[in-house]
DRENZADO-135408 format. One record per atom (N, C-alpha, C, O): x, y, z. Coordinates in pm, whole numbers, plus 50000, padded with zeros to 5 digits. Layout:
XYZ/...
//
This chain:
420513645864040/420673654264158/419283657764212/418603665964152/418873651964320/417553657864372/417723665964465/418573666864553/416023677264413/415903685964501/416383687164675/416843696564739/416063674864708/416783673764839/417683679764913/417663686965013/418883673164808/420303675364816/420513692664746/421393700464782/419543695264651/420483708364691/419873719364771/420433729964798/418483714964810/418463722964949/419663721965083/420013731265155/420113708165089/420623706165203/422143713665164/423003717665243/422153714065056/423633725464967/423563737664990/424583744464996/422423742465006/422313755865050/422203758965193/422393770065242/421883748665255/422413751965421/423893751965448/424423760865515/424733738965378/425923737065429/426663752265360/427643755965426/426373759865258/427003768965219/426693782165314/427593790165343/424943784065374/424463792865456/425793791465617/426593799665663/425493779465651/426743775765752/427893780265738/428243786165841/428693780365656/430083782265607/430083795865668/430973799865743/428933803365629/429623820665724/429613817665873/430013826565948/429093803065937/429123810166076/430543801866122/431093792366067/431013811066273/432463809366309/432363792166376/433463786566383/431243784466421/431503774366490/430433767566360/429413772666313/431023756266331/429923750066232/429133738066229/429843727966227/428073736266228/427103724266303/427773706466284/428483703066189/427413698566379/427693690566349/426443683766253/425233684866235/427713675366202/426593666866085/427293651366117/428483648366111/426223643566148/426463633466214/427343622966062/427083623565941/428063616966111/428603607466054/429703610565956/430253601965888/430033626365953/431223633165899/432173639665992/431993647366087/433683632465918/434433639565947/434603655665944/433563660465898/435753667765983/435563675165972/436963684765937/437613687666037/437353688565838/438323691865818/438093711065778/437203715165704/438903717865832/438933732865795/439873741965761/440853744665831/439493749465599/440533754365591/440323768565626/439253773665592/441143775265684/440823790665725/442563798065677/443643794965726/442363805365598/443693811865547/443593824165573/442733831065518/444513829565667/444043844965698/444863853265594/444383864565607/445683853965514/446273859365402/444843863365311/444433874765293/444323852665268/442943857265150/442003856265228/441003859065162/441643853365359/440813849765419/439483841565375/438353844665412/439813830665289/439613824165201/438973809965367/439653807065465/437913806065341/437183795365454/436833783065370/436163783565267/437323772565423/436563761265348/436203748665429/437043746265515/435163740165424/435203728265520/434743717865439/433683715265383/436153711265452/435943696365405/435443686265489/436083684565593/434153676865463/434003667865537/433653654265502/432773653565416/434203641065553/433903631265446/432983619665537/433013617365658/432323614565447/431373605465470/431363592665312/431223596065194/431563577165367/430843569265329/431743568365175/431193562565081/432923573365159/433933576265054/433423586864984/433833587664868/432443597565028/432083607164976/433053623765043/433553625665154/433013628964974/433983641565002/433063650664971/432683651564855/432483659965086/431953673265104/432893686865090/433753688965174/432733693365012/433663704964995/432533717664983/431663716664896/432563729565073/431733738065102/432863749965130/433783750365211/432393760165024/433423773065023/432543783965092/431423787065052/433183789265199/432573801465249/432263816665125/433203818065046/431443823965112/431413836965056/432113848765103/432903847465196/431933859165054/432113869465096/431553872465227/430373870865256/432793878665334/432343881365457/433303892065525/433063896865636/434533895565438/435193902565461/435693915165371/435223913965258/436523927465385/437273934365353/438473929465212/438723935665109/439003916665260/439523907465155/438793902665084/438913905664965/438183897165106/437193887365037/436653895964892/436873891964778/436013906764920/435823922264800/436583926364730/436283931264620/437973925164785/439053930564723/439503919364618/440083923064516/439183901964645/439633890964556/438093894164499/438203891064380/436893898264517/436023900864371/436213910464276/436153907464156/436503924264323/436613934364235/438273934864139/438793943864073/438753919264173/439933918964064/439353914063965/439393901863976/438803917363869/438373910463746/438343915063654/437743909163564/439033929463624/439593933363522/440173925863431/439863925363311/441393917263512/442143910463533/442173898763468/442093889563549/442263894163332/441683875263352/443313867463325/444213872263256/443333858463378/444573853263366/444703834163328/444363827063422/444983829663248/445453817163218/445173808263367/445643812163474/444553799263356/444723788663481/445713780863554/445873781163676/446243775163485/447133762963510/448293760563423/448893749863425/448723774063319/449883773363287/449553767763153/450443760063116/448693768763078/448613760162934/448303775962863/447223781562877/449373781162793/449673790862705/448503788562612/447353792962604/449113781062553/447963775362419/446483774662410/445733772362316/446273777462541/444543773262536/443983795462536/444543806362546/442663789862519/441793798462504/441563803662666/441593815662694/441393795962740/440623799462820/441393810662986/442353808663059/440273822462982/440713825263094/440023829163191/438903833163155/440293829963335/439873833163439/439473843363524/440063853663491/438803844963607/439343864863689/440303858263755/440083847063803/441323863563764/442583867663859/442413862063983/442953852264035/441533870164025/441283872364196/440893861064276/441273858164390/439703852164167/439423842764234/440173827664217/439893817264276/441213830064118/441813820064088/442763819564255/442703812164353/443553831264221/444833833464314/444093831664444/444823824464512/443093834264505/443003824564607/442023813364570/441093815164648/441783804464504/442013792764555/442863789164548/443063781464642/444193790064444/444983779764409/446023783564624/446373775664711/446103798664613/447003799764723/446683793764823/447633787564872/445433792664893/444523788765001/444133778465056/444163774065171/443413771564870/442953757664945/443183748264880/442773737364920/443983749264746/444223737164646/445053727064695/444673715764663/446313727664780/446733719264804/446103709964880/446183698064849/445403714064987/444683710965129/443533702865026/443633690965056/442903703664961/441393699064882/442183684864831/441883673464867/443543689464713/444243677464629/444283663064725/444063651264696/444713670564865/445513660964920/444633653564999/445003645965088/443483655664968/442053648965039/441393636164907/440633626664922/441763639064842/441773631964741/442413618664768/443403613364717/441433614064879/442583599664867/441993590164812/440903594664775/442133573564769/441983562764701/440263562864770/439323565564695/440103560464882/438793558064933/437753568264907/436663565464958/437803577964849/437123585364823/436603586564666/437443590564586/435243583064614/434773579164482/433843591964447/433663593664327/433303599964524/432213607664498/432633626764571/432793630464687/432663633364458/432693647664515/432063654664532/431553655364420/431373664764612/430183674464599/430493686964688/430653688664809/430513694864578/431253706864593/430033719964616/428913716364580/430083729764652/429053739064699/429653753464700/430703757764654/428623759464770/428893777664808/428373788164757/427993787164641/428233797364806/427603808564809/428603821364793/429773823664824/427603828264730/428413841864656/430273838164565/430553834064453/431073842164676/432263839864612/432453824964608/432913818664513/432043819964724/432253803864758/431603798164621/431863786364601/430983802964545/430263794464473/431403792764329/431433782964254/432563809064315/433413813364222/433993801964278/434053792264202/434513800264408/435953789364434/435653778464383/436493772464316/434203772564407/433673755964412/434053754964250/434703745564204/433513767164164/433393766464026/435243761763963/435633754563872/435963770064066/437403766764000/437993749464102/438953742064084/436973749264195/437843737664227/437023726564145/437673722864047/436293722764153/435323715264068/436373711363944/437143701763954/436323718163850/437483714563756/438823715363719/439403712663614/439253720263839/440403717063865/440763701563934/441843696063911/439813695964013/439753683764036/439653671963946/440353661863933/438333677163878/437983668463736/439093662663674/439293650763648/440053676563645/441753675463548/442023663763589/441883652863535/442713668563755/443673660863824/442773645463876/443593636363888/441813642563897/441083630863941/440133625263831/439203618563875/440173625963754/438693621563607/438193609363664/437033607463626/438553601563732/437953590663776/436883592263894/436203582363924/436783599863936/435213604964064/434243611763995/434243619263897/433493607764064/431873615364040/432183624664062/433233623764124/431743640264043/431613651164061/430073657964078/429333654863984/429623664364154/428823670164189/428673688764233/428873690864352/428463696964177/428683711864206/426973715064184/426103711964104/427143726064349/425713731464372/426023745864437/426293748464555/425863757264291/425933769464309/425373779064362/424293779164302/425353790064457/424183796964502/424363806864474/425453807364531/424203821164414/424333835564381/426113835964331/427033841764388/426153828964225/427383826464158/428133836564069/428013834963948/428813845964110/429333855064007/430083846463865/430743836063862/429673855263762/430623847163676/431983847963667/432683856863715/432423835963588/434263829563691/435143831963538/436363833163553/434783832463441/435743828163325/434843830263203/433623829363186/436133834063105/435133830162959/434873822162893/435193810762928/434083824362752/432993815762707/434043800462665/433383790062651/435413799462648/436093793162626/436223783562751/436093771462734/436523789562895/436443784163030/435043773863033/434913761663031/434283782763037/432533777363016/432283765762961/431593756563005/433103766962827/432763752562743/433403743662780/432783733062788/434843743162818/435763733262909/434983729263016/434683717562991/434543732163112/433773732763237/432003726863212/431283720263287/431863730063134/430653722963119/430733711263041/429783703463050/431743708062958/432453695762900/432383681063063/431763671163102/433463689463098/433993682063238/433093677163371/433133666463431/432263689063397/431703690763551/430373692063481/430133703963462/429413684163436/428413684263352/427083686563433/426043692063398/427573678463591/426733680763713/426653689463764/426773688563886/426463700263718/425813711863775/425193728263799/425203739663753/424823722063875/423753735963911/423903743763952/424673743164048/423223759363909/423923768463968/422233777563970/421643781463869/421803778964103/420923790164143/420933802664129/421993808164159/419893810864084/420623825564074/418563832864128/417593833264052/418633837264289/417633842764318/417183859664247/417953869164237/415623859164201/415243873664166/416373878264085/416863870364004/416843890064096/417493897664037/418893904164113/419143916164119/419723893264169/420583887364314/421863900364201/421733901164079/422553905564252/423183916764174/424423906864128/424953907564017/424783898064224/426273890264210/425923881264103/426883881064026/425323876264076/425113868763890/425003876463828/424523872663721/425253889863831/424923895663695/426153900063657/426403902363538/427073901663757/428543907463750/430203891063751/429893879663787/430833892563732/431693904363603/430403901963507/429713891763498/430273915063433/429433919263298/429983907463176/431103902363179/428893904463067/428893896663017/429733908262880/429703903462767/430183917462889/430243924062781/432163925962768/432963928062677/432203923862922/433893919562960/434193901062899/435333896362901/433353895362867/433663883262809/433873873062900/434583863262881/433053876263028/432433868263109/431463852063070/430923854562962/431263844563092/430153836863103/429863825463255/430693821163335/428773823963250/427703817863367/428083799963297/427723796263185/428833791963392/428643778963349/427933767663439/427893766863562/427493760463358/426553745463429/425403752663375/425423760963284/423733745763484/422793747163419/421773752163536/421613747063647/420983766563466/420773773463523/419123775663614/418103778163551/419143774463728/417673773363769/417303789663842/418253795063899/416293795463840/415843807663889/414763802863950/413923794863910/414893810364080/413753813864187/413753821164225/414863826564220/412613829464302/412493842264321/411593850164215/410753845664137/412033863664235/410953874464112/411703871363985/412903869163992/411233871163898/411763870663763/412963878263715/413323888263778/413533874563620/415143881863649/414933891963526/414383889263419/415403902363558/415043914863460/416473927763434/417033934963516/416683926163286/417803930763247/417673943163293/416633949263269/418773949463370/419283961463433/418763962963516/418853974963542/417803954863633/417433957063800/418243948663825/418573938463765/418723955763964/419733944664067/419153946164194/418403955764213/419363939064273/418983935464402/420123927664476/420633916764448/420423937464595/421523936364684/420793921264791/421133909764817/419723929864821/419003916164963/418563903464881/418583893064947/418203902464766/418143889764687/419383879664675/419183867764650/420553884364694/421503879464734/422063872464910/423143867964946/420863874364976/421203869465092/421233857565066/420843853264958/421833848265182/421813832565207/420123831265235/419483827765136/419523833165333/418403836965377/417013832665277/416063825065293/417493842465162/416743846765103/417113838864996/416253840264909/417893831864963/418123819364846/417643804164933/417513793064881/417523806265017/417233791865106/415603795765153/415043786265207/414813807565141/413493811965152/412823802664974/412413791464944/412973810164931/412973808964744/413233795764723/412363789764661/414353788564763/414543772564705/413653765564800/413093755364758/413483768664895/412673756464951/411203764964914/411143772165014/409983768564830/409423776264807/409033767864655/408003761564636/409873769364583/410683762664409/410653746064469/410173738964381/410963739264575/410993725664558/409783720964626/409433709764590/408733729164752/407863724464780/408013713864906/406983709464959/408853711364936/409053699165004/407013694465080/406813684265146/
//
């Protein structure tokens, strides 16, 4: 995965908050907008490649599907397993955009690369291997930006088993990676790059969490 590409991951995720979204030459353009979770996503394909870019937090809803994480709940119906989820961010993707993502999944398509910011980065994290399951035969690609953590250490190890590609950014001391708390039995999965001020147990920083300010810092960290 070169630096390149996940600068250009952190624009298409910076984009995702705005209401009209740039063209990018030689992709299709598909959008999901669910006003129930108010859940945003834009699929776009190029070259048998499939772009999947989850909008963040931008709403009233959107807060209300983070601060469920009391909550952890089984994924996909397998009793038996270890692993579980927050609630909040499961129930919307699966409500929102899983069908719409599955069904993009067609034969011509060999390569996935999945993205997003803040919450978008929670959805990419559950669609990512939820795809893996259902498709094992595509490349997979996931590029995280101020990623809250999604599941526990059981989730984590499944997920980093599966979706081995990827990265997940976490600027300065960005408050949304540090939460759900690791003491609720949380964990951070893929592999982890920091930019920005050094990350320091018990400071948080609200504006370190901007889009802005993770796309200041990464292009800064790669030098171009």
């Amino acid at each position: 995965m070169r630096a390149y590409e996940l600068l250009k991951a952190m624009e298409l995720s910076a984009d995702a908050y705005r209401k009209v979204q740039p063209y990018v030459p030689g992709c299709s353009l598909k959008v999901i907008d669910d006003p129930e979770t108010d859940v945003q996503c834009y699929l776009r394909k190029r070259d048998g490649c499939l772009f999947v870019t989850f909008r963040g937090s931008n709403s009233g809803k959107d807060w209300k599907t983070n601060l469920t994480f009391r909550r952890k709940t089984i994924p996909y119906g397998n009793t038996a397993s270890k692993i579980r989820v927050h609630s909040g961010f499961l129930e919307a993707y699966k409500y929102a955009a899983r069908g719409v993502i599955n069904s993009s999944i067609t034969d011509e398509i060999h390569q996935v690369k999945i993205c997003g910011h803040s919450q978008g980065a929670a959805l990419a994290i559950l669609c990512a291997v939820d795809l893996e399951y259902n498709f094992p035969d595509r490349d997979y690609e996931v590029m995280l930006f101020g990623s809250p953590r999604v599941g526990n250490r059981a989730f984590r190890d499944s997920y980093n088993k599966r979706v081995f590609k990827t990265m997940r950014v976490e600027n300065g001391n960005d408050i949304v990676t540090k939460i759900p708390w690791a003491c609720m039995g949380y964990r951070h999965v893929g592999m982890g790059i920091h930019i920005g001020k050094p990350r320091i147990a018990g400071l948080i920083s609200f504006k370190a969490h901007y889009p802005q300010a993770y796309y200041k810092n990464l292009f800064k960290r790669i030098e171009l």
